[in-house]
Structures are given as structure tokens and as C-alpha cells.
C-alpha positions as CSV (number, residue, x, y, z in Angstrom):
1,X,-60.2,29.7,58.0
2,X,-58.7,27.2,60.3
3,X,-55.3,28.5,61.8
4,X,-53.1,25.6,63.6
5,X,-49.4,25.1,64.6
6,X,-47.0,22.8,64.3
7,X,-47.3,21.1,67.1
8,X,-46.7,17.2,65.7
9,X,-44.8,18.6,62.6
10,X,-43.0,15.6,60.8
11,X,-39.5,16.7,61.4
12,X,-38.1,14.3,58.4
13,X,-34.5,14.8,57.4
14,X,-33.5,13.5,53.9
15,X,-31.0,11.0,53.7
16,X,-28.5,11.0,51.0
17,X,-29.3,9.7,47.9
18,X,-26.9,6.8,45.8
19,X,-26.5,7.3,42.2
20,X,-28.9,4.3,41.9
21,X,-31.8,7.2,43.3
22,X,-31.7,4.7,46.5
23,X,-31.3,5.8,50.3
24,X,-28.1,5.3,51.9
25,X,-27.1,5.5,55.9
26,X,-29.1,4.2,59.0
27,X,-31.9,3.4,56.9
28,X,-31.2,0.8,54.6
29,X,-29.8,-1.5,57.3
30,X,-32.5,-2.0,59.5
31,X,-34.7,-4.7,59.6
32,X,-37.8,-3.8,58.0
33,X,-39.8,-6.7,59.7
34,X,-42.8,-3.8,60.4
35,X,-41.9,-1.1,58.2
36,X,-43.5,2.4,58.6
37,X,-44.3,5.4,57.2
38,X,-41.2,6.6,57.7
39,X,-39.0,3.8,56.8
40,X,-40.6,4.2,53.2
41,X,-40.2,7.8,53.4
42,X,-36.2,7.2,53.8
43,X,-35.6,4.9,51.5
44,X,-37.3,7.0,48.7
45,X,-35.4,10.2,50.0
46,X,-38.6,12.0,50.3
47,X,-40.5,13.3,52.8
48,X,-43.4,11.2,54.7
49,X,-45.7,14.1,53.7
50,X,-45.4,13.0,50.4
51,X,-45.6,9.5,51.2
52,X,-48.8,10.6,53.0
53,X,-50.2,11.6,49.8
54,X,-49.3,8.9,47.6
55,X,-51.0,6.6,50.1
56,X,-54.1,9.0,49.5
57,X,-54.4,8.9,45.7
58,X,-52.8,12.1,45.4
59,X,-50.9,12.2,41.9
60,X,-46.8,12.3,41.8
61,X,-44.6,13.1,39.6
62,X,-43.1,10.1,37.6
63,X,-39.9,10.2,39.0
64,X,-41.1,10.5,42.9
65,X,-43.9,8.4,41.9
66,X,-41.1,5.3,40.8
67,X,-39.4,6.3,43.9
68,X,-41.9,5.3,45.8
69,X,-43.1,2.8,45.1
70,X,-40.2,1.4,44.9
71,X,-39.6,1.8,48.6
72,X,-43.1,0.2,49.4
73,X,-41.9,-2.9,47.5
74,X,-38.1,-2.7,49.5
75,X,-39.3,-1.7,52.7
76,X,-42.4,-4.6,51.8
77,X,-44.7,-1.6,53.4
78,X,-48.3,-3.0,53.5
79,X,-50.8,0.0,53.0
80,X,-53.4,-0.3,55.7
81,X,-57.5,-1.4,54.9
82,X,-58.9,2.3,55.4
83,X,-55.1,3.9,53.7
84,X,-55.4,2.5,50.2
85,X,-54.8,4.5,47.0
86,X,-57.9,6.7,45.7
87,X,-57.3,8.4,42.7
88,X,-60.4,10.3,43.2
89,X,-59.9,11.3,46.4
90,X,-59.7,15.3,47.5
91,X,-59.2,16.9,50.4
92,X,-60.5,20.2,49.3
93,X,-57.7,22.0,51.7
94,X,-55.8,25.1,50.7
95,X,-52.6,25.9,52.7
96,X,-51.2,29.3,53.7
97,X,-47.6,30.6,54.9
98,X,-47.4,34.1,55.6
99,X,-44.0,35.7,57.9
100,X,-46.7,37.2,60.1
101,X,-50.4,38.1,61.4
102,X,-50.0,41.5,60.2
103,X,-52.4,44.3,58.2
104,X,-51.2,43.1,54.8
105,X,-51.2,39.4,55.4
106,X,-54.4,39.2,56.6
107,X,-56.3,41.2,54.2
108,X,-54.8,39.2,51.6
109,X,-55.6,36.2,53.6
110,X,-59.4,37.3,54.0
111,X,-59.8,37.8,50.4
112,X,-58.4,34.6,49.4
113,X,-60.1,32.9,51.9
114,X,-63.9,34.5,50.0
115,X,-62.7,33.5,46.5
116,X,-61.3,29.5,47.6
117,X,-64.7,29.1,49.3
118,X,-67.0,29.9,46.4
119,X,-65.1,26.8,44.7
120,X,-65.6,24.4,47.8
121,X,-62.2,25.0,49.5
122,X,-61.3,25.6,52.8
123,X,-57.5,27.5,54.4
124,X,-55.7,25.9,56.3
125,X,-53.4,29.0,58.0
126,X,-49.7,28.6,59.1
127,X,-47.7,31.6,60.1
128,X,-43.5,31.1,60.2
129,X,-42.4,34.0,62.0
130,X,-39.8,35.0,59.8
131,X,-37.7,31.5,60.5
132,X,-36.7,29.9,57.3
133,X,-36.2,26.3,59.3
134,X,-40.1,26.7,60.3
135,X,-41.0,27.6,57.0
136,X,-39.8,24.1,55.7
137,X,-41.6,22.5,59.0
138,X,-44.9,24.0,58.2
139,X,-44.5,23.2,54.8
140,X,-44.0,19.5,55.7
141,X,-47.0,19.8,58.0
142,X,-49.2,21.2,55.4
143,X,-47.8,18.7,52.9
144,X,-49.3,15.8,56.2
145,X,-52.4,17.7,56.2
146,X,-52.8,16.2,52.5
147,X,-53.2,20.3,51.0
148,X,-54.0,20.3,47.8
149,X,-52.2,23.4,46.7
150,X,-50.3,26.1,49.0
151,X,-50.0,29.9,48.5
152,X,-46.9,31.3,50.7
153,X,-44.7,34.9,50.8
154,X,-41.2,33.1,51.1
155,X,-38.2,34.0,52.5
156,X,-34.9,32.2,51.4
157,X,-34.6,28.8,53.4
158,X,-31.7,27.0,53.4
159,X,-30.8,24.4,50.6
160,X,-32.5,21.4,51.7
161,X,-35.4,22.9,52.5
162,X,-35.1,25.0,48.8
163,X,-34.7,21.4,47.2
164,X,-37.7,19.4,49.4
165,X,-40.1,22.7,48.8
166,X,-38.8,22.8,44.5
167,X,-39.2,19.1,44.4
168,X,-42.8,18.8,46.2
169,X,-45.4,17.8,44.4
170,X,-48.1,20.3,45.9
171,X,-48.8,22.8,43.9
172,X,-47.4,25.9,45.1
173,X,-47.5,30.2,44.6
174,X,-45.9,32.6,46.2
175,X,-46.3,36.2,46.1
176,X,-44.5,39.5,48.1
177,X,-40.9,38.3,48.6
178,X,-39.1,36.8,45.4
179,X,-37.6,33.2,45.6
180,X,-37.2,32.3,42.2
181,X,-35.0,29.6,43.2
182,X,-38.4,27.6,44.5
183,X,-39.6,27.5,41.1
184,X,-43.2,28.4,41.5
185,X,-45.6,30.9,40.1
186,X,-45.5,34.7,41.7
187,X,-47.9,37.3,42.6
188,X,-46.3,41.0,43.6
189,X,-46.6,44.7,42.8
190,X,-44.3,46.4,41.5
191,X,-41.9,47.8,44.2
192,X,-39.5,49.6,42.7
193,X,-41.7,51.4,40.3
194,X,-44.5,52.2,43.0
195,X,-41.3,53.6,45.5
196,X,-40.1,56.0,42.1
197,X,-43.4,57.4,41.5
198,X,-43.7,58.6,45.5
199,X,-40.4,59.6,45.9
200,X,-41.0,61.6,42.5
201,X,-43.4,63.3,44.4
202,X,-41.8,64.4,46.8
203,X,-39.2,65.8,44.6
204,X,-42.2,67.4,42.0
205,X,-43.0,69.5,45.5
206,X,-39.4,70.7,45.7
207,X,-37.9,68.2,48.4
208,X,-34.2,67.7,47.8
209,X,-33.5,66.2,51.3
210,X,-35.5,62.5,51.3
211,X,-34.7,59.8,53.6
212,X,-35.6,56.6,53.2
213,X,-36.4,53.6,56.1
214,X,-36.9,50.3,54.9
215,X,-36.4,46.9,55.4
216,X,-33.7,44.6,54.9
217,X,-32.4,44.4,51.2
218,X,-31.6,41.0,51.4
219,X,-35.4,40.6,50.9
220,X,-37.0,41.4,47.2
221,X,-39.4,43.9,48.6
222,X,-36.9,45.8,50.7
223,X,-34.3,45.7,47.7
224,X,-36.7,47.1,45.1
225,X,-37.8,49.8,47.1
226,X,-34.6,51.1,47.7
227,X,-33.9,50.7,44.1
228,X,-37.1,52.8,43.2
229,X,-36.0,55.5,45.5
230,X,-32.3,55.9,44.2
231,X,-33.9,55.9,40.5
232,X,-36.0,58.9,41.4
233,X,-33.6,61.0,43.6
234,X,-30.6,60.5,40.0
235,X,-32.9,61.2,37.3
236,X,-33.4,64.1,39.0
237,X,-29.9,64.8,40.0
238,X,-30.3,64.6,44.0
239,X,-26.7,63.3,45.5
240,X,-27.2,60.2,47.2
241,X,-26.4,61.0,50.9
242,X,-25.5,57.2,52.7
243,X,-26.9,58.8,56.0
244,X,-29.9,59.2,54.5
245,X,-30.3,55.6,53.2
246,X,-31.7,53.4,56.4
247,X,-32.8,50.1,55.0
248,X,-31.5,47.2,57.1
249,X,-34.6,46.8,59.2
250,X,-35.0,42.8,60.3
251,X,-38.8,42.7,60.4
252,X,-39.5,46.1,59.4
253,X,-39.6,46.9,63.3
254,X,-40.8,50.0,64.9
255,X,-38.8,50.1,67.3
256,X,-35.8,50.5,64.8
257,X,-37.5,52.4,62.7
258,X,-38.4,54.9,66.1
259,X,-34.6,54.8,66.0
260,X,-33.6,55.4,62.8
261,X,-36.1,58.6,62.4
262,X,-34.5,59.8,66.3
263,X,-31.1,59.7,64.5
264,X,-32.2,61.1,61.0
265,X,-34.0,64.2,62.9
266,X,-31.7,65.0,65.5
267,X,-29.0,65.7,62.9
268,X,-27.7,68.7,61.8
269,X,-28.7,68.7,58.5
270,X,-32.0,66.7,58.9
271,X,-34.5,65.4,56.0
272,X,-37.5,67.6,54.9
273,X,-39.6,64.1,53.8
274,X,-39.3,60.5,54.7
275,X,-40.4,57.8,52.5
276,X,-41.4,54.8,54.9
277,X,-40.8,50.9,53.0
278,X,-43.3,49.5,55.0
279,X,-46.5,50.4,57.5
280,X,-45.2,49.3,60.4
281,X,-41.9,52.0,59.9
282,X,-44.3,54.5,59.8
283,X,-45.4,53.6,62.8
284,X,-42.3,53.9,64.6
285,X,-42.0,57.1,62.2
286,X,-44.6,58.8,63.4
287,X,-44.1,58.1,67.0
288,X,-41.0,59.7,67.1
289,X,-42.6,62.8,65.7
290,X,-44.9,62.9,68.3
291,X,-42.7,62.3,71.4
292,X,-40.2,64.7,69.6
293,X,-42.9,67.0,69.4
294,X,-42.6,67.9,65.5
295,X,-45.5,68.5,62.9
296,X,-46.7,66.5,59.9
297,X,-45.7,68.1,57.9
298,X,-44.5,71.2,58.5
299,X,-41.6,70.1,60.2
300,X,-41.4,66.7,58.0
301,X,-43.4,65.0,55.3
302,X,-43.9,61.4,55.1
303,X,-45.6,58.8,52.8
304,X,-45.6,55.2,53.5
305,X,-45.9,51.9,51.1
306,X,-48.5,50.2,52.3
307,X,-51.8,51.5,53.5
308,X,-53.9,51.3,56.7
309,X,-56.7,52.5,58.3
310,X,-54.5,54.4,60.8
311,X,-53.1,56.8,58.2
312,X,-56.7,57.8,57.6
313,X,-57.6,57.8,60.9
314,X,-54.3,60.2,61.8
315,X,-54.5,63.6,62.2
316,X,-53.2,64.7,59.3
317,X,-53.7,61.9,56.8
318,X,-51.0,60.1,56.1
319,X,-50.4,59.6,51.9
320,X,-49.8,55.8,51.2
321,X,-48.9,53.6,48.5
322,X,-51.5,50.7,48.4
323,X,-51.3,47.0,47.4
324,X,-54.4,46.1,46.7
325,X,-55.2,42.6,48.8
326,X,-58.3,41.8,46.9
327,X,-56.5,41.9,43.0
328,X,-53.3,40.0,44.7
329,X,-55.6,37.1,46.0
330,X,-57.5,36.9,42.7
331,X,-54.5,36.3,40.8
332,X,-53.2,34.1,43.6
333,X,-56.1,31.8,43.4
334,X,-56.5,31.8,39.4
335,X,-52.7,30.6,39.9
336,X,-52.8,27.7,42.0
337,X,-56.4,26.5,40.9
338,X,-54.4,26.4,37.5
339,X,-51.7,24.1,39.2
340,X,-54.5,22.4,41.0
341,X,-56.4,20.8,38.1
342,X,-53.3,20.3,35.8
343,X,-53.9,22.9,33.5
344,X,-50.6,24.2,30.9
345,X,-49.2,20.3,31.1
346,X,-47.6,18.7,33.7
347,X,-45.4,20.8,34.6
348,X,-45.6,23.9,32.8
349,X,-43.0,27.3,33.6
350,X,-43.3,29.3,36.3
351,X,-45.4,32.8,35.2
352,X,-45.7,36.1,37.0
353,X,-48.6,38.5,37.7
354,X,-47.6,41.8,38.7
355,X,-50.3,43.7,40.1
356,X,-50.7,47.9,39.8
357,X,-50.5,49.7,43.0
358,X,-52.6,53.0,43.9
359,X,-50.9,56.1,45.4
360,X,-53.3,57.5,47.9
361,X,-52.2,61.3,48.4
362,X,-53.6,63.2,51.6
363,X,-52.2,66.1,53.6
364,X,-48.9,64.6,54.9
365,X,-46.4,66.1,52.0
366,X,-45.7,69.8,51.8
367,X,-44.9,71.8,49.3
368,X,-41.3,73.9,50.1
């Protein structure tokens, strides 16, 4: 696994297009006396990444393809001796885009990164750091690096980049966050369901006060957990308390999540078990207890989605929902080898694999 940054991204804005599918602005009036890379890239309204891989046999779609080469022929772009078109030609590179170098990501990352090699492949990893503009950058830069395919967890970039990331012709997957606006085949658990069954739980050993910290709702994950926990707490006829309800974590910090358990606590009517949306609030969960000197989970029981060796390692254990990384991979790689070799037509319709999640019960949920 190779991990670079984007340091000589191509940062390639698309100018408009005429109703003729030609480049307007700046572009179409210079003097193309030594055209570039760029100045075809323009005039197609694409992005030099994909000029990059027409110029390296990679296959287009129709319409980019007419695009194009169109723009070689207006532009009068002559493809260099050791640049020419190779229909054959494969780079045998897999890109990655994950939000971060955490737990999760990684082990999802070293599993794909054992299944691509046994078919000759090699990763290629780029980490965005939550920014939707550098998503779209290290897309273009994985595009430059001639990827044959890329597998990313999303977030919701803004509609250029939606349209240049829909439009490209690298095959691509996603899996965690939902974008269904980028068209592309999906690999996740399933959230909500996963979130019911725990909260049921907690419920089934006669919890009546559960709070919940999560991440953001504006995200897939966040949203469906929250949805899994308010369909356990009505069916079985819990009031929905709002101060019980803290999911607008950015980043699933925890810091914020140290925070939110401080307030939840302190109160005068605190919760007997917290359900945690992600490892990393647990984290700031459980540090709270500790500094606040409380007892797992005598004074509060917790479970967690997502599991990590910490919870095992924690005195008590600490039950966990967990995704397994090895069954996401697999179905990540069947995907996009799939999309790789053409398989279902040219462009057949997105699909969805939702993979089953295992609840891993230890000591950290009482019975009251």
C-alpha cells in the first residue's frame, strides 16, 4: 500500500459548456500554437485526468470519448512519441479515499489491500480529512495517477465536484456514508437496524433512561443510527427525551463527546445506559467516567457501534456492535473488479451490498 498526498494535484476547473458540448471563456480564445494538456482538457470540459487517460488507452465513454477528441483535433494537440494510445495498456493501480487514518478505515483498508493483491493490484492510499473540496482534488489526483478503479467513503461535495466524480469514467464504489447522488455501487451495514437491536438491549434489561451520542445526522451513518435508536425506545413506549438525544458531533470527536457525557451525567435526572454511534465517542465516554470517577456499569452502562481492541482490553469489557472489515472489503472488491472488466454492460445500475453486523456483548450493560 503506497499512501501519497496531493502535493502537484491538477487543480482543473471546468469551464462552461455551450449547447454545441464546446468550451466557452478564456479558453477558446487563445492561440493554441503549442497546445497542452490542459488546453485540450478545457475545451472538452473535462478534467486533464481524464485526458491523461485517454492519452493512455484507457477506455471513455462515447460521449467523453467524442469530446475529446474533438478537442485534440481543435486544440491540433499532437500526442507525444512515448504518450500514444494503448488499448491494452493497464496500470494495475487501485485508488482509496477514506475521511481518515482511523480503526475502521484501516482495517478495511488492510483487508482490501490482501484480496486486490492476489489479482495483481496495488493501493494507491489518499486520506481527505473530512473536506469535501479535497475529496474532489484527490479524486482528480488519483484520476492523474491513471487508477483503474477507486473505492471511497464519501461525504457530500459540492455540485461540481458531484458532477466531475458522477461523470468520470473510473470505475468507482463507495461504502459507509451514502451519496447516492454519485451514482456508484455501495457497500454498508445496516445502521439503523444494528443501533435497534442494542438499544433493544438495553431496554430487554429494564433501562428506560438511554442516551444516545452520535455523529452528525447530516451524514448517512449518523442519521440511521439515530433512527435505529428512536425505533427501539417507541416500540417500546420510552418518551423521547430531546436532552437525551446528542448527535451533532463533526468528526465524531472525543473531545465533544467527553462533553456531551459531562453534561448528560451531571444532570439531575441522568441516563442509566449510553449508546455511543461511533468508537471514538466512547472514547471520550469513557474518559469522563473515569475522571468523574463513576463505574461501568454500575453507575452507567454503555455499548458502542464499532469495535476495538480497547474495549476488550478495558476493564470491564466494553459490548460493541461490529462491522466486520474483512466481509465489507470482499464485497468492495467483487464490486469494482465488476466495474473494472466491464461486466453487467457498459454502464449497468448502481447495486448495493449490505453487510450483517455482530453484537459483541461483555460485562458493560447492567441489568436494573
Amino acid at each position: 500500500m503506497t499512501p501519497i498526498d496531493h502535493t502537484g494535484d491538477d487543480h482543473h476547473q471546468e469551464p462552461t459548456l455551450s449547447t454545441s458540448g464546446t468550451a466557452t471563456g478564456a479558453a477558446l480564445s487563445r492561440d493554441f500554437a503549442d497546445p497542452t494538456v490542459r488546453d485540450v482538457a478545457a475545451v472538452a470540459g473535462v478534467s486533464v485526468g481524464t485526458i491523461s487517460r485517454y492519452l493512455n488507452g484507457h477506455a471513455l465513454r462515447p460521449a467523453t470519448l467524442e469530446r475529446v477528441e474533438h478537442a485534440m483535433r481543435e486544440t491540433g494537440y499532437k500526442e507525444s512519441a512515448g504518450f500514444g494510445r494503448s488499448r491494452s495498456k493497464k496500470t494495475m493501480m487501485i485508488g482509496t479515499l477514506i475521511p481518515r487514518f482511523d480503526d475502521f478505515h484501516m482495517a478495511v483498508l488492510a483487508a482490501l489491500n490482501r484480496i486486490l493483491s492476489r489479482d495483481g493490484y496495488h493501493m494507491i492510499e489518499c486520506v481527505y480529512e473530512g473536506d469535501p473540496e479535497m475529496m474532489v482534488d484527490k479524486f482528480r489526483l488519483l484520476e492523474s495517477y491513471h487508477a483503474e478503479g477507486i473505492i471511497c467513503c464519501p461525504i457530500v461535495p459540492a455540485d461540481v465536484g458531484v458532477r466531475e466524480i458522477s461523470t468520470s469514467d473510473v470505475p468507482l464504489v463507495t461504502y459507509n456514508y451514502r451519496v447516492p447522488v454519485l451514482g456508484a455501487d455501495h457497500v454498508s451495514v445496516d445502521d439503523r437496524e444494528a443501533t435497534r437491536r442494542a438499544v433493544e438491549y438495553l431496554i430487554n434489561m429494564n433501562h428506560r433512561r438511554i442516551a444516545i451520542i452520535s455523529g452528525s445526522t447530516d451524514k448517512s451513518t449518523g442519521f440511521d443510527r439515530l433512527a435505529g435508536y428512536r425505533d427501539a425506545i417507541h416500540r417500546a413506549g420510552i418518551s423521547e427525551r430531546s436532552d437525551f438525544l446528542m448527535t451533532e458531533l463533526w468528526g465524531s470527536s472525543e473531545l465533544q463527546a467527553y462533553d456531551a457525557a459531562r453534561r448528560l451525567l451531571e444532570s439531575d435526572t441522568p441516563p442509566t445506559a449510553i449508546f455511543a454511534g461511533h468508537y471514538v465517542v466512547a472514547y471520550g465516554i469513557l474518559r469522563y467516567i473515569h475522571d468523574a470517577g463513576l463505574r461501568i456499569p454500575h453507575d452507567v452502562s454503555l455499548i458502542s457501534f464499532d469495535d476495538t481492541e480497547l474495549f476488550r482490553l478495558h476493564s470491564p469489557e466494553i459490548s460493541a456492535i461490529r462491522q466486520p472489515a474483512d466481509r465489507i472489503a470482499s464485497e468492495l472488491a467483487v464490486m469494482l473488479l465488476r466495474r473494472i472488466k466491464g461486466e453487467g454492460g457498459t454502464r449497468p445500475s448502481p447495486s448495493t451490498s449490505v453487510v450483517p453486523t455482530e453484537f459483541i456483548l461483555r460485562e458493560s450493560v447492567a441489568r436494573i
